[in-house]
C-alpha positions in Angstrom: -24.5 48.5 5.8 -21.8 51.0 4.7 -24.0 54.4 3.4 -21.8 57.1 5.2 -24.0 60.3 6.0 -20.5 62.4 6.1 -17.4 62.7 3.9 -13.9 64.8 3.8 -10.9 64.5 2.3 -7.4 64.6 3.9 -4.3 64.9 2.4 -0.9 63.9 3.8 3.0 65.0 2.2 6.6 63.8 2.9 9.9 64.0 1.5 11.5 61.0 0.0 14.5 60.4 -1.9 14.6 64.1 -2.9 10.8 64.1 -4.1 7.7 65.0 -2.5 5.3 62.5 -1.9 1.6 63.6 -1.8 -0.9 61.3 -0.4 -4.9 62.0 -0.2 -8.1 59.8 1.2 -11.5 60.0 1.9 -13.2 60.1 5.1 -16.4 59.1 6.2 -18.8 58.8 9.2 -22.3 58.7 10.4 -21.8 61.0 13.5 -20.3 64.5 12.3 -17.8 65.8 9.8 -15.5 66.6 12.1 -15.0 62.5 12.2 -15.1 62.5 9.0 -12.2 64.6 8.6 -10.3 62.8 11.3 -10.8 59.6 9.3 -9.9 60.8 6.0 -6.4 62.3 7.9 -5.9 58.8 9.7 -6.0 56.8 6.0 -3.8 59.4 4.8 -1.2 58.9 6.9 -1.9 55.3 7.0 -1.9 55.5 3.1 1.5 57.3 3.1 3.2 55.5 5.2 3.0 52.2 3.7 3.8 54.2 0.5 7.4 55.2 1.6 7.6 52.0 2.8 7.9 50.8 -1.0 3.8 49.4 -1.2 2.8 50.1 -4.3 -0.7 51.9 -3.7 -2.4 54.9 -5.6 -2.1 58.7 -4.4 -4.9 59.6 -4.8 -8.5 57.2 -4.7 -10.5 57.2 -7.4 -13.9 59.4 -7.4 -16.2 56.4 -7.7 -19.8 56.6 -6.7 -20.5 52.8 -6.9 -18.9 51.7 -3.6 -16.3 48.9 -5.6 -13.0 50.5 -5.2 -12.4 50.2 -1.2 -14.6 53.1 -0.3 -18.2 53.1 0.7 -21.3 54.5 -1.7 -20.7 58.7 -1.8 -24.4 59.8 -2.4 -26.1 62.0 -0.6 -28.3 60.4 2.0 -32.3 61.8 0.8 -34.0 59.8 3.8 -34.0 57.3 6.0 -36.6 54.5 6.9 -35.2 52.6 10.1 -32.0 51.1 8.4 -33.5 51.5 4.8 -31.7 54.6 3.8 -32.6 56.5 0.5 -29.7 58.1 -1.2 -29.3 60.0 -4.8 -26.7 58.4 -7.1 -24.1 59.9 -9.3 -26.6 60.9 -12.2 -29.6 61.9 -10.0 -32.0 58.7 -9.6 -33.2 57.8 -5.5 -31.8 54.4 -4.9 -32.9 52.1 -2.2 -30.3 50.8 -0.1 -31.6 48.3 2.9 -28.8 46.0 4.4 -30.6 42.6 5.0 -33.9 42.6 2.3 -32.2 40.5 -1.0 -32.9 42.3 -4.7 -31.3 40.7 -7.3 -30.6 42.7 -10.4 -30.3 40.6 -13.5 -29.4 42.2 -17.3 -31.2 40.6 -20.3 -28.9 39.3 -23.1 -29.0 41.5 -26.1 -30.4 40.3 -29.4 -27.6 39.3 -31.9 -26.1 42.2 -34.5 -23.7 43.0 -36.3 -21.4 40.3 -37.2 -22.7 36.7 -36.7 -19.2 34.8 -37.4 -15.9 35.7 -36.4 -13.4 38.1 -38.7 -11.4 34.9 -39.0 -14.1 32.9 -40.3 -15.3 35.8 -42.7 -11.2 36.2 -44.3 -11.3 32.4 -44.7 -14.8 32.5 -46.8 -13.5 35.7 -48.5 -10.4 34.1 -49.4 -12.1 30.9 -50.9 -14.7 33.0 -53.0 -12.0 35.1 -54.2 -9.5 32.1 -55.8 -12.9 31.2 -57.3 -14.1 34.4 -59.0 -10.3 35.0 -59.7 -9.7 31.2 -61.3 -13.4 31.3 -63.6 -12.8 35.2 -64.4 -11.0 37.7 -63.4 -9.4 39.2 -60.2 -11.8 42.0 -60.1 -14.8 39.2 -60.2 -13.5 37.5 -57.4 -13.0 41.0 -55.3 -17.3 41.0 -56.0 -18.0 37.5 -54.9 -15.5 37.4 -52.2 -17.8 40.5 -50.7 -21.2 38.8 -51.5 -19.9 35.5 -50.7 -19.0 37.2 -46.5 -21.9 39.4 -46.2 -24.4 36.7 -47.5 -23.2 33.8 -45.4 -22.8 36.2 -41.9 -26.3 37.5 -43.1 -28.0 34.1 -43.3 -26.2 32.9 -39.9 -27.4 36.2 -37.6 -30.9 35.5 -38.9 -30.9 32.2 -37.8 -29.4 33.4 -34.5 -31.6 36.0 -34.2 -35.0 33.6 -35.0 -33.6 31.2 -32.1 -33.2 34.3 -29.6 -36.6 35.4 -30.6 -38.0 31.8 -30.0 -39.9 31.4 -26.7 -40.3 34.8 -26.0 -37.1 36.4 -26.4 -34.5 37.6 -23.7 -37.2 38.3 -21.3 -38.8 34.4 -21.4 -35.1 33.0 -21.0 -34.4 35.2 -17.6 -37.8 34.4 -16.4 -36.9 30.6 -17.0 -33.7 31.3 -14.9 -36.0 32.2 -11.8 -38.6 29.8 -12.5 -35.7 26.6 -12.7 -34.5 28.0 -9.0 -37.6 28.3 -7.5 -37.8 24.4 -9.0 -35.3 23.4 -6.8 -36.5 25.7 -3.8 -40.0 26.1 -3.1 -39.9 27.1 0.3 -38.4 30.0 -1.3 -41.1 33.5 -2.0 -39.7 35.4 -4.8 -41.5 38.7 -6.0 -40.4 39.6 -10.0 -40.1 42.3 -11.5 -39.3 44.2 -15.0 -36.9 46.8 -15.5 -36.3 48.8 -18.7 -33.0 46.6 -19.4 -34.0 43.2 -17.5 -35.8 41.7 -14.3 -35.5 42.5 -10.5 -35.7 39.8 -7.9 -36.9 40.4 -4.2 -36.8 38.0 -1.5 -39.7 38.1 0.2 -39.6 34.7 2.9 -36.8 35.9 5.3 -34.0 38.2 5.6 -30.5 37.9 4.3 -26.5 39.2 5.0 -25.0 40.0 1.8 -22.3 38.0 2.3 -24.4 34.9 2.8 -24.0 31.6 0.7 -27.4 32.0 0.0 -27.4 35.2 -1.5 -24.0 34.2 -3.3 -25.9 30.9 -4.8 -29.3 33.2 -6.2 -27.2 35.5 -8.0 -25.2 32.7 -9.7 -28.4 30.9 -10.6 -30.2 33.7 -12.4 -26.7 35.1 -13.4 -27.2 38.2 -11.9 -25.3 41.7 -12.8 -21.5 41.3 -11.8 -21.2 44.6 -10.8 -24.4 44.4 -8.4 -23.2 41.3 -7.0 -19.3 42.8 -5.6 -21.3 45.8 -4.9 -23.2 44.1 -2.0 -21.1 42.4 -0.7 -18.4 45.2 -0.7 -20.9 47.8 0.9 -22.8 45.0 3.1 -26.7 46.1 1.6 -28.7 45.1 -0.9 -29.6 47.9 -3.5 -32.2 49.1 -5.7 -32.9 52.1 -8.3 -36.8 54.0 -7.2 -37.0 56.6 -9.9 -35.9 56.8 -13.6 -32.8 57.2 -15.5 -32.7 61.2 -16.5 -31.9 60.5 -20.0 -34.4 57.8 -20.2 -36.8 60.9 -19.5 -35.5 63.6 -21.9 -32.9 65.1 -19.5 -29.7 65.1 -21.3 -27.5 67.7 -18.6 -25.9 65.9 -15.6 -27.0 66.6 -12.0 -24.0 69.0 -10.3 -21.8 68.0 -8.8 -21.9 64.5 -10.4 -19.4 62.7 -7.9 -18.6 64.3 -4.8 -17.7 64.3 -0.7 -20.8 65.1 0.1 -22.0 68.5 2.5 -24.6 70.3 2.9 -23.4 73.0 1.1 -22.9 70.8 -2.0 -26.2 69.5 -1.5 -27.8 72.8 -1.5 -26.0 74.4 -4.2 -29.2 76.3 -6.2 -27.9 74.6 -9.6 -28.2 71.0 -7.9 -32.0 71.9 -6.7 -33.3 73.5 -10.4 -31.9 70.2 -11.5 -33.7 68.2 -9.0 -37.1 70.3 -9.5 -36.7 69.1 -13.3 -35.8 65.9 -13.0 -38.9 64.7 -10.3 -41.3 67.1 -12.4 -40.2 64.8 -15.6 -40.1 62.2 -13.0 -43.5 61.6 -12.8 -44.9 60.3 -15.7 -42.2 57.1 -15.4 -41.9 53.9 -13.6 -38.6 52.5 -12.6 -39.6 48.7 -12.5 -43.0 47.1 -13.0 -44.2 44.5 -10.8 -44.7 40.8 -12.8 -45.6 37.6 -10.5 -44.8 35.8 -7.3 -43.4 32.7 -7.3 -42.3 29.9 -4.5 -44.2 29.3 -0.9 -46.1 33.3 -1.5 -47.7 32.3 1.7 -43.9 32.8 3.6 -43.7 36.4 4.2 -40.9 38.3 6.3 -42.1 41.2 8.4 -38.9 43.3 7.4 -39.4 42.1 3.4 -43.0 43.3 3.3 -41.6 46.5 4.8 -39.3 47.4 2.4 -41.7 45.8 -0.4 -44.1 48.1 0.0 -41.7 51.3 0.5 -39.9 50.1 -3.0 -43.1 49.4 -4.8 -44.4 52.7 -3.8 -41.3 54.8 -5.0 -40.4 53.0 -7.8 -44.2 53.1 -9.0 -44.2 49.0 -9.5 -48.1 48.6 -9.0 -48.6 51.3 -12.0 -49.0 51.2 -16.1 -46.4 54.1 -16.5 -43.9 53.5 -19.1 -40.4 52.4 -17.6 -37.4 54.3 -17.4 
């Protein structure tokens, strides 16, 4: 699992062909900052070096908190739980981060809006109403039914998509199908589900997994997992999960400061970041972060390291409780 406790950033220069070349990199490392800052000068130069060499790589990396862009998660590390490490994202919420316990996070489809048929499809039924109104009357007649003619046809189409979303259950049933139709195919499998505010969360509960494994690779396909979540994991080698609420889900509009960062102490201490936090765990409270639905496949297979981490997430996310999700 790739969670570095320490960051820094380095930054390397050279002249070539009459310009100045500037180069910078982060640094990471468990053991001090001072390695951290060696790092960070080692990719540098690395970084530079294969840049006057004519590779076509970025200056300077991109301040991403999400651990897809070739450098690890940058959160500040909150606690630690054996190899379960708790960290505080880029807008405030506790993650869980554990590098062999399988979550899957899977996004419900949205109910249909908006336009139900394409803007080709709406010109062409436009067009046709409007040589009709302009052949039996006039052109401004078939202006009107060229208008009525779109919006009452798109209008009768989303309702009929909308009625066959809606049928069994919705968005919801259809995911919860998904899980059901695997754990079909593999009993032996124990699978705890759960909902979020925006769709399910899956947990593994009969043995331990590597990221990278096929059998990871072949759950998240079958219940079509997030995309994101999915590169995530395997770039950063751990399996991740959110504990506490989304601040604007809570009534906390302002951003936690600094919002991306190589993290210190001294960041992490700053006294605007800690008012922030006081607000946001008082609001905190009153909110769930997933809610805990059934348990499907052999329930009787249970992994000592899964039940470990099961109860730590069910206890911090507040999955046993009847507190609104956030």
């Amino acid at each position: 699992m790739i969670v570095p406790e320490h960051w820094a950033e380095a930054r390397e220069q050279a002249r070539h062909n009459d310009r100045m070349v500037t180069v910078r990199r982060y640094g990471w490392s468990d053991e001090s900052v001072h390695a951290a800052q060696s790092h960070a000068q080692a990719r540098a130069r690395e970084a530079l070096d294969a840049i006057l060499a004519g590779a076509a790589l970025p200056r300077r990396e991109l301040r991403t908190n999400y651990g897809t862009a070739g450098v690890p998660i940058r959160e500040q590390i909150v606690a630690r739980h054996g190899d379960v490490v708790i960290t505080r994202n880029s807008y405030g919420a506790l993650c869980l981060n554990t590098p062999d316990v399988l979550f899957a996070d899977v996004d419900l489809a949205e109910r249909p809006t908006g336009c139900a048929l394409s803007i080709g499809a709406l010109a062409i039924i436009a067009a046709v109403a409007f040589a009709v109104g302009l052949f039996a009357w006039h052109w401004s007649a078939g202006i009107g039914l060229a208008i009525v003619a779109a919006w009452s046809l798109n209008r009768i189409i989303l309702h009929r998509q909308r009625a066959a979303f809606d049928r069994d259950g919705g968005a919801e049933a259809r995911a919860l199908a998904l899980v059901d139709a695997f754990v079909a195919t593999h009993p032996d499998w124990h699978l705890r589900v759960y909902r979020t505010p925006a769709g399910l969360r899956v947990l593994a509960m009969h043995r331990t997994f590597q990221p990278q494994d096929d059998d990871a690779a072949m759950l998240f396909s079958a219940l079509q997992a997030d995309h994101l979540y999915t590169v995530m994991c395997k770039v950063q080698h751990c399996f991740r999960a959110r504990l506490t609420p989304k601040p604007w889900r809570i009534g906390i509009d302002q951003r936690i400061r600094p919002p991306v960062a190589a993290w210190s102490a001294e960041q992490a201490m700053l006294p605007e970041r800690l008012a922030w936090i006081a607000r946001y765990e008082a609001s905190s409270t009153g909110h769930a972060a997933c809610r805990y639905l059934r348990s499907l496949g052999d329930t009787t297979r249970i992994d000592p390291k899964a039940e470990h981490v099961r109860a730590l997430h069910d206890a911090m996310a507040g999955a046993e409780s009847d507190l609104p999700l956030a």
